[in-house]
N, C-alpha and C positions, 0 to 999 in steps of 0.2 A: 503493500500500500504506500510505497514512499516515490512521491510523485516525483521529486528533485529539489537542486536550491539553487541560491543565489550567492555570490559573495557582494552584492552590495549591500548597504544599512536597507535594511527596509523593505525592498523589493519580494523578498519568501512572502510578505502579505499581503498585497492584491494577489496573487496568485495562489495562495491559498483559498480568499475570496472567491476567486472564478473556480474555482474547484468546487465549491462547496455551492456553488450556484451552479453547475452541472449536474449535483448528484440532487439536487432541488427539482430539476428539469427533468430528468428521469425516476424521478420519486423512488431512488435508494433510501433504504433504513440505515444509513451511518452519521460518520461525521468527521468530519477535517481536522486537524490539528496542527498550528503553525507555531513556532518557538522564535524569539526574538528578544535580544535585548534592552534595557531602558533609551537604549543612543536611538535604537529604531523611532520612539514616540517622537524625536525632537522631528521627524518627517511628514511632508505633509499628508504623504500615501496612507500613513497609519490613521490619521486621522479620517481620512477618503474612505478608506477601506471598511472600518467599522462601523461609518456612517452606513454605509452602501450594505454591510452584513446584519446592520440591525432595521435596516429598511423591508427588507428583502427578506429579514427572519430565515436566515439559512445558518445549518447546522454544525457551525464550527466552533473550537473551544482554543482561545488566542491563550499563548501562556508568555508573561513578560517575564523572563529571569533578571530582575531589577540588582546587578551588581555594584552598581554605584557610579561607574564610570563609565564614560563613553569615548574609547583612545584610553587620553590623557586627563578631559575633563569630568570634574563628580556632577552632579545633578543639579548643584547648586546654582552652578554658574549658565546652565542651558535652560535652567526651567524658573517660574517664579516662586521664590521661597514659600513652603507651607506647602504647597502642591503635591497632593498624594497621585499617582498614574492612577489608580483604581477608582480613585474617585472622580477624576475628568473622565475615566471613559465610562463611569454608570450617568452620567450626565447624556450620554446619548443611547439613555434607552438601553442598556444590557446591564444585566446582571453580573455581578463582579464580587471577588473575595481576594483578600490578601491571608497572605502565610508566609512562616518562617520555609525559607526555599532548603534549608540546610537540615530538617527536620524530614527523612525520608517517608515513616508510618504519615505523618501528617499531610506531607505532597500525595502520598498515594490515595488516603481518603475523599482528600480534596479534587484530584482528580477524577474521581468515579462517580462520586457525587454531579461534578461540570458534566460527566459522559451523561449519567443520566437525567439531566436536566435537558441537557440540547434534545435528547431524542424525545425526550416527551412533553414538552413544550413546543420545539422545533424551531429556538431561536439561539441566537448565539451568545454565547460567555466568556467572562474573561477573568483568568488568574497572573494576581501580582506576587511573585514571588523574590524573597528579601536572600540573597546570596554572596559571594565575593568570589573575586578573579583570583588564582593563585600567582600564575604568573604574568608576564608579559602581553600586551594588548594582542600582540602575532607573533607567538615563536614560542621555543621550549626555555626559556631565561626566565629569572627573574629582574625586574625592573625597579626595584623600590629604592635606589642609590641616586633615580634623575630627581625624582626631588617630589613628585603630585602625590605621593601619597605615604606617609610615615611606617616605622618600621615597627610601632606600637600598633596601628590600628591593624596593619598584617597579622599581628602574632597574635592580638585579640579574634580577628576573623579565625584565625588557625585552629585555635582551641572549639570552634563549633563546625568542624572538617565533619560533613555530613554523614562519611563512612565511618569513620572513628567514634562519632558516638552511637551509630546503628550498632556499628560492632559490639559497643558495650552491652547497650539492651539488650544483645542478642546473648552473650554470654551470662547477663545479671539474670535472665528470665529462664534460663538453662535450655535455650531452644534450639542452641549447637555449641560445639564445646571450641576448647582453641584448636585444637589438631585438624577440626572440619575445615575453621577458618583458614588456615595455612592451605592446606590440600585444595583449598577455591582458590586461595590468590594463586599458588602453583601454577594450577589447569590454568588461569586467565591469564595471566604473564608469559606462559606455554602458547598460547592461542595467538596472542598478539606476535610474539616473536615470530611466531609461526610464520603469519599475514608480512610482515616486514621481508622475513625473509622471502618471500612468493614475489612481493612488488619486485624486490630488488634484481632478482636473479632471473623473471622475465624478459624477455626481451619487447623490444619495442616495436607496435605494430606497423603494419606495412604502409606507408604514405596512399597509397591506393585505396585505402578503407576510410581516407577523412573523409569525404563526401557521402558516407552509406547511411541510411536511414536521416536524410535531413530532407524537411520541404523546399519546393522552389516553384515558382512560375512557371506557369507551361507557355 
């Protein structure tokens, strides 16, 4: 079901939009879901988009992962102070809830809840979810040495690492022990190496195939 993306700010959401106004048009029983970060809202699209998705009462569930920064800049300085995301966008008509985004059980709730809401109402929803970046705006580094963001509010973010405290309920509540935990991150770190190494050792496809499966003008 994953239709594709974008790398620009913003753009995955009209195009989620017209998705979920396809599957309106052919009266599918589902529903959309587009991921985006706080920098997306500073766009006008986003604002377009959910105007046009709660007009249209189509069956998508917008999820903002609000880490605070957009690049380089926090929130403060793009948007005007006080300004909660969840709250300007129940201002046009949709339903909206905020959550701790680092809080795994509680995203999951929250999320099934939004599933079932869109299908049996058959309009659109939106979750603001409260997170942080670990590293780098684009790349595997850490960045906290240029100067936007301190090295205090990092290691405060740190301490609410959303797998690290699953992990704990998971062991407080005896629902797996640590030798299970190990044995998964194993298999997962197994998997990914796995994938790295497949990209890598591929070869590169024949120049002959750029043009397969693309529209054009007749």
């Amino acid at each position: 079901g994953m239709m594709g993306t974008s790398a620009i700010v913003a753009t995955t959401i009209p195009q989620a939009v017209g998705y979920a106004l396809a599957i309106k048009m052919r009266k599918q029983k589902t529903a959309v879901i587009v991921f985006f970060g706080d920098g997306a809202t500073d766009e006008g699209v986003f604002h377009e988009s959910l105007d046009f998705a709660s007009l249209k009462n189509l069956n998508i569930l917008f999820v903002c992962e609000n880490n605070a920064y957009s690049v380089y800049s926090p929130l403060k300085v793009r948007q005007p102070k006080g300004r909660k995301i969840h709250e300007m966008v129940a201002a046009m008509g949709i339903e909206t809830k905020h959550e701790d985004g680092n809080d795994v059980r509680k995203v999951n709730q929250l999320t099934k809840h939004a599933i079932s809401q869109i299908k049996k109402t058959g309009a659109p929803f939106f979750i603001e979810l409260e997170t942080y970046r670990w590293r780098e705006h684009c790349g595997p580094n850490f960045d906290n040495d240029i100067g936007y963001r301190s090295e205090d509010e990092f290691l405060e973010w740190k301490k609410r690492d959303p797998i690290k405290l699953f992990e704990k309920k998971l062991l407080k509540e005896k629902i797996c022990t640590k030798g299970e935990i190990t044995r998964i991150n194993k298999e997962v770190l197994g998997q990914i190496k796995e994938a790295f190494d497949f990209a890598k050792s591929s070869p590169f496809p024949d120049p002959s195939e750029a043009f397969e499966s693309m529209f054009a003008e007749s």
